[in-house]
C-alpha positions in Angstrom: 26.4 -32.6 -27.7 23.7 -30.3 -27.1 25.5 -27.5 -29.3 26.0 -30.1 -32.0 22.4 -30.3 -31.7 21.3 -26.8 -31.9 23.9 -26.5 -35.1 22.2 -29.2 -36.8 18.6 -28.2 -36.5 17.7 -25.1 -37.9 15.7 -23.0 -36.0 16.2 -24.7 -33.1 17.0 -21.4 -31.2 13.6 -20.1 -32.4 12.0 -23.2 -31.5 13.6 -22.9 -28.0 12.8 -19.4 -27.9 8.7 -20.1 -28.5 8.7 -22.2 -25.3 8.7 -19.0 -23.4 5.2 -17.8 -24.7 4.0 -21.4 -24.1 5.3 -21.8 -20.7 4.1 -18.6 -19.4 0.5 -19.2 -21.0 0.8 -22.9 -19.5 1.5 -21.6 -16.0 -1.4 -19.2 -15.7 -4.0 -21.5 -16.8 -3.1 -23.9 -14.8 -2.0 -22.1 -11.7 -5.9 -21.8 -10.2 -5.9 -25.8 -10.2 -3.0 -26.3 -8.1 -4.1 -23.6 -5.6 -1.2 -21.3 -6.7 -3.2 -18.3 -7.6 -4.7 -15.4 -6.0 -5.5 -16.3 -2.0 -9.3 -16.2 -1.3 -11.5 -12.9 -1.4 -13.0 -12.0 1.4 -13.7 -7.9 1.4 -16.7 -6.5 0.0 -14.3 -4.1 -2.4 -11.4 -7.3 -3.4 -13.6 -7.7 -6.8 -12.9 -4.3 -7.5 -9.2 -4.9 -7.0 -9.5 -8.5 -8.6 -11.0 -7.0 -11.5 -8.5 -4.3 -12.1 -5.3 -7.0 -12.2 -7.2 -9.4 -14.4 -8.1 -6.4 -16.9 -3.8 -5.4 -16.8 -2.6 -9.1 -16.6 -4.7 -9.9 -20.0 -3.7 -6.9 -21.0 -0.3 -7.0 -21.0 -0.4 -11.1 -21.5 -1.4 -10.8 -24.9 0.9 -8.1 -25.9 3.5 -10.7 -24.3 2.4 -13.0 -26.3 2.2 -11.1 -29.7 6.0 -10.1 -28.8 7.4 -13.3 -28.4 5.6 -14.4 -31.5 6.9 -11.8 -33.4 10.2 -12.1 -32.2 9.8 -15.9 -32.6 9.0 -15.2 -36.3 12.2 -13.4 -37.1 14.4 -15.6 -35.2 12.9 -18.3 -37.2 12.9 -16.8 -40.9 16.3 -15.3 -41.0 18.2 -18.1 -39.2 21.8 -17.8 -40.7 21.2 -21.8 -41.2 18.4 -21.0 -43.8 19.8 -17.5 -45.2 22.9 -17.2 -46.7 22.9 -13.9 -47.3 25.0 -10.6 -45.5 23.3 -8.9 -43.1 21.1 -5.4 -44.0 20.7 -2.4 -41.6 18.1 0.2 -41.9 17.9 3.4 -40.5 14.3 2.1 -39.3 11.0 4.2 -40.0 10.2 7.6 -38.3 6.2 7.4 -38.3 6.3 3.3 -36.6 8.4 5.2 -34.1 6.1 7.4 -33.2 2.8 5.1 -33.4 4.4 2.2 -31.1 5.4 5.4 -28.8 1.8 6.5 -29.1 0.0 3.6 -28.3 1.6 2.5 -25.3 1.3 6.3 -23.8 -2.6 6.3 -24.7 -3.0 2.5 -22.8 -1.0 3.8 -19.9 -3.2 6.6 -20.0 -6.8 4.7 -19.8 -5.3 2.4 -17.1 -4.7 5.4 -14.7 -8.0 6.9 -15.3 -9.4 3.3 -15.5 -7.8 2.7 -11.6 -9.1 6.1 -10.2 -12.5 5.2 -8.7 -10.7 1.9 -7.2 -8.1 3.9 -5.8 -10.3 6.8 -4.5 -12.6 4.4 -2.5 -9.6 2.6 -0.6 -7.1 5.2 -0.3 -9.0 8.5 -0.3 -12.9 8.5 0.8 -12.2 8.0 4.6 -15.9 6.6 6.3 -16.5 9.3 9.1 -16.5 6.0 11.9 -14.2 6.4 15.2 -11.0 4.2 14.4 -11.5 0.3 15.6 -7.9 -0.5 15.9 -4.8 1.0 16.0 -2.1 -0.9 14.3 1.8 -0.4 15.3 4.4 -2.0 13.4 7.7 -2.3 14.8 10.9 -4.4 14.5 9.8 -7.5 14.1 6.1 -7.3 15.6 2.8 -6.2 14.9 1.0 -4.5 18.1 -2.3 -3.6 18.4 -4.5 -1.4 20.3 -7.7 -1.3 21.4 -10.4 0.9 22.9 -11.0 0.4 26.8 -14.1 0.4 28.7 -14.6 3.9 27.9 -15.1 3.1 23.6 -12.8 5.7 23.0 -8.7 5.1 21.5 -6.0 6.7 22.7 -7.3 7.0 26.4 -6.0 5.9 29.7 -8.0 2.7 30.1 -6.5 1.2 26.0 -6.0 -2.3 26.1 -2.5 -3.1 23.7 -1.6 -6.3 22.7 1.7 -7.5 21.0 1.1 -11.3 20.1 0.3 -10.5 16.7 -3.3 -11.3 16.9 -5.9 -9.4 15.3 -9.1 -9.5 15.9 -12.0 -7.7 14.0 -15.5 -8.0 13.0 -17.0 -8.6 10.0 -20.2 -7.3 8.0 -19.6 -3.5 8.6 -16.9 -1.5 7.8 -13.7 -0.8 9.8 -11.6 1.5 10.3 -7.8 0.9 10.9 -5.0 3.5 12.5 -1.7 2.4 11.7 1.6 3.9 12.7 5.5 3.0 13.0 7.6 2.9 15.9 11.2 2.1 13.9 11.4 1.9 10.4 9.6 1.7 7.1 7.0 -1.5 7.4 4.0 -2.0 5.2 0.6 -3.8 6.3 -0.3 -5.9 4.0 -3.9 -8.1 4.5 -3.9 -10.5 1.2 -7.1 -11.5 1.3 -8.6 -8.4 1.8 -6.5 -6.5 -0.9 -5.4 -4.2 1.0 -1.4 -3.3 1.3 -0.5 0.3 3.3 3.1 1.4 3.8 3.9 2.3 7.1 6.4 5.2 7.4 8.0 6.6 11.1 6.1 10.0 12.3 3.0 9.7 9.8 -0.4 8.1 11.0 -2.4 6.5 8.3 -5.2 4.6 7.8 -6.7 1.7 6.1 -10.6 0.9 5.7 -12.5 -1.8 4.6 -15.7 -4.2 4.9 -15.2 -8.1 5.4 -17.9 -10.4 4.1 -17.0 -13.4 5.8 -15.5 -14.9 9.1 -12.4 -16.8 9.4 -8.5 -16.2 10.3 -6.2 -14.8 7.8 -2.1 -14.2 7.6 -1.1 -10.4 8.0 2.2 -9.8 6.2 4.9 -6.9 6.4 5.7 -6.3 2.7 8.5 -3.8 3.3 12.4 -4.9 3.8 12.5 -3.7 7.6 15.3 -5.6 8.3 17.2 -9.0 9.7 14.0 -10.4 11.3 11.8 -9.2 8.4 10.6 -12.8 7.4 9.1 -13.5 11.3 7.1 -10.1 11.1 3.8 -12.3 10.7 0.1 -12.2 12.6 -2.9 -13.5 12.0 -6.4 -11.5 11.8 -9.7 -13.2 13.0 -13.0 -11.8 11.6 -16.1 -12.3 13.9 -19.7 -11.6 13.8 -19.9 -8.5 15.3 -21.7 -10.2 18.8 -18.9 -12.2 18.8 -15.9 -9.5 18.6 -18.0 -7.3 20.8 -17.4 -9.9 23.4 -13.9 -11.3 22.0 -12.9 -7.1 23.2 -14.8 -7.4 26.6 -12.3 -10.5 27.1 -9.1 -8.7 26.3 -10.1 -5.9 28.3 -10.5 -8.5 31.1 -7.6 -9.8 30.6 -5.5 -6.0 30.2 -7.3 -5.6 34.3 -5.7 -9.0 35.5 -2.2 -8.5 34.2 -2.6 -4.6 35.7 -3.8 -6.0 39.0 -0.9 -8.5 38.9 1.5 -6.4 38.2 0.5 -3.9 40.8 0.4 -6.9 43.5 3.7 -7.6 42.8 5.1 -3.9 43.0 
């Protein structure tokens, strides 16, 4: 029935073939009412970020769109239910060649040198602060460590925890170490924009400023393995009073399970 259909209406393929334009269109304008769209912003740089995939996605949406018109338009006008006559080939032209070779190269072009400043102030300008945290990703957890009593990482008196739960303050800027124990992982923070593959042997970093307080997901965005989907914690941005005492508490805490642990040796 449907194919009897299509045969009977001409340009129904075309017709069919238009809804994709229109769908896609549909769903981005309405995705931001039914809370579908980009989670909420809460670094001082996610604008930066925000603004570069708005600036690509309209971008590229209306050369979607002027595609799938075009195509539509073709589809439509040489319909073998409206033209009767034999097919034509051409060899095509030479200069359209080049031009729609040009112009993509040339937009491809602006974007990288577009993305540089955004890219240089979260992946390469460092701030010249002492690390906060050191992040560990291993199969299927998130650890992290913390500076003792003493301020300082990577010291006798480091407080580690491994229930996923990250906690960090927010109004100044912070500095993240973050290594592997296993395999490939990647740290990804959505709503601070901020994504950083995690690879066995290498210690990188991550750095950013949160402008408000409030718990977040932390995702692994790298295939790691069979418990990939349960690699999942949760970040908790304080006021920096707050976290200063929120660390004096896990430090507490690192001294009773030591003591315990002793008493029962």
């Amino acid at each position: 029935m449907f194919k009897r259909f299509a045969n009977w209406m001409p340009g129904f393929w075309a017709l069919l073939f238009l809804l994709v334009p229109i769908g896609g269109v549909a769903t981005f304008v309405a995705a931001p009412y039914f809370d579908i769209w980009l989670p909420r912003d809460v670094s001082e740089h996610g604008h930066v970020i925000d603004g570069l995939f708005m600036f690509i996605l309209y971008l590229t949406g209306i050369v979607f769109i002027v595609t799938e018109l075009v195509l539509f338009y073709f589809m439509w006008k040489y319909s073998s239910k409206k033209t009767a006559a034999p097919v034509a080939y051409s060899h095509g032209s030479h200069s359209l060649e080049v031009v729609w070779t040009i112009i993509p190269a040339v937009t491809l072009l602006f974007i990288a040198i577009y993305q540089m400043d955004a890219w240089a102030a979260s992946k390469m300008r460092a701030p010249e602060i002492p690390p906060t945290v050191e992040v560990t990703g291993r199969q299927f957890n998130w650890d992290f460590r913390y500076p003792g009593k003493d301020g300082e990482l990577y010291t006798h008196d480091d407080v580690v925890r491994t229930d996923g739960k990250l906690y960090l303050p927010y109004g100044k800027e912070v500095l993240l170490k973050i290594t592997s124990a296993d395999v490939l992982h990647s740290f990804f923070l959505p709503n601070m924009r901020m994504k950083q593959d995690v690879v066995p042997g290498m210690e990188q970093s991550m750095w950013f400023k949160a402008t408000a307080g409030g718990s977040y997901d932390i995702v692994c965005a790298e295939l790691c393995g069979w418990g990939h989907y349960k690699m999942k914690g949760e970040v908790t941005f304080l006021p920096p009073d707050e976290f200063d005492a929120k660390l004096q508490e896990l430090r507490s805490d690192a001294d009773t399970m030591t003591v315990e642990v002793a008493e029962t040796d």
